[in-house]
C-alpha positions in Angstrom: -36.0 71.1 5.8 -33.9 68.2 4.6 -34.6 65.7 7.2 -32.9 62.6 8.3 -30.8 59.9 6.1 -32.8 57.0 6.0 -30.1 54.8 7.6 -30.3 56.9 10.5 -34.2 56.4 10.9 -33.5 52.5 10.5 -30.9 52.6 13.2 -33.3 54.5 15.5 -36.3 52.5 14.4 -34.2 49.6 15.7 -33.1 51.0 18.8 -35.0 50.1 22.4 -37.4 52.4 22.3 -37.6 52.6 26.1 -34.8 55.0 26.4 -36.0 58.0 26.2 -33.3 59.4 24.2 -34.5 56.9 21.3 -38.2 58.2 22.0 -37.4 62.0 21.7 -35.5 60.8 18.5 -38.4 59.2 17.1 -40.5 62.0 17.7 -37.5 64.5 16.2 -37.8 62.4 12.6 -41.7 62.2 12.6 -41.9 66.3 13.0 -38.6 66.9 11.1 -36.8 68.8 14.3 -33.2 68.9 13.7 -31.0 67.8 15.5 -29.1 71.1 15.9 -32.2 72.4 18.0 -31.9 69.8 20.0 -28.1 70.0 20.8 -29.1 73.6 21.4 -32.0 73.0 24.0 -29.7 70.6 26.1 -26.6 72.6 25.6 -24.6 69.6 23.7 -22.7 68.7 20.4 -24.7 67.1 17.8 -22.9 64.3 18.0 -24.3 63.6 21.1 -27.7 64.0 20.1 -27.3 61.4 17.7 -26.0 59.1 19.8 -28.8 59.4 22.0 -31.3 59.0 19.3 -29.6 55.8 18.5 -29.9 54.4 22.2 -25.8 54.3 22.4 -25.2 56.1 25.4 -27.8 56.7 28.0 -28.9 60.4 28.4 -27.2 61.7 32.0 -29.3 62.0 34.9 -29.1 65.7 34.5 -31.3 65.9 31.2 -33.4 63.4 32.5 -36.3 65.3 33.6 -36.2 68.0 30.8 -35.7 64.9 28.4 -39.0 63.3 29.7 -41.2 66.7 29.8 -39.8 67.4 26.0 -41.5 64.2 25.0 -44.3 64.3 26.6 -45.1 68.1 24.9 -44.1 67.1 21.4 -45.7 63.6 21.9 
């Protein structure tokens, strides 16, 4: 796999990590997930995903819960 840009891990990296989309983001750059299985899993565009990872929008109530039980497996 290619990975993530490194600008992209500093803007996570930077991010408050007690969003929980910034925590599944750190945990998708430490095992190399791509985003694209992500986007996939929570049935949304990539985009999204990315802004999640980078704490600019919160993650909707209704991924919440699937959110918080994806970390906690992959933690």
């Amino acid at each position: 796999m290619k990975g993530y840009a490194s600008s992209f891990i500093n803007e996570v990296n930077a991010s408050d990590k007690s969003k929980i989309g910034v925590q599944l983001g750190l945990i998708c750059i430490k095992r190399d997930i791509p985003v694209t299985d992500i986007s996939q899993f929570f049935d949304v565009s990539r985009m999204t995903i990315y802004s999640w990872f980078r704490g600019k929008t919160n993650v909707p109530e209704k991924h919440r819960d699937k959110m918080q039980k994806l970390v906690d497996k992959l933690k």
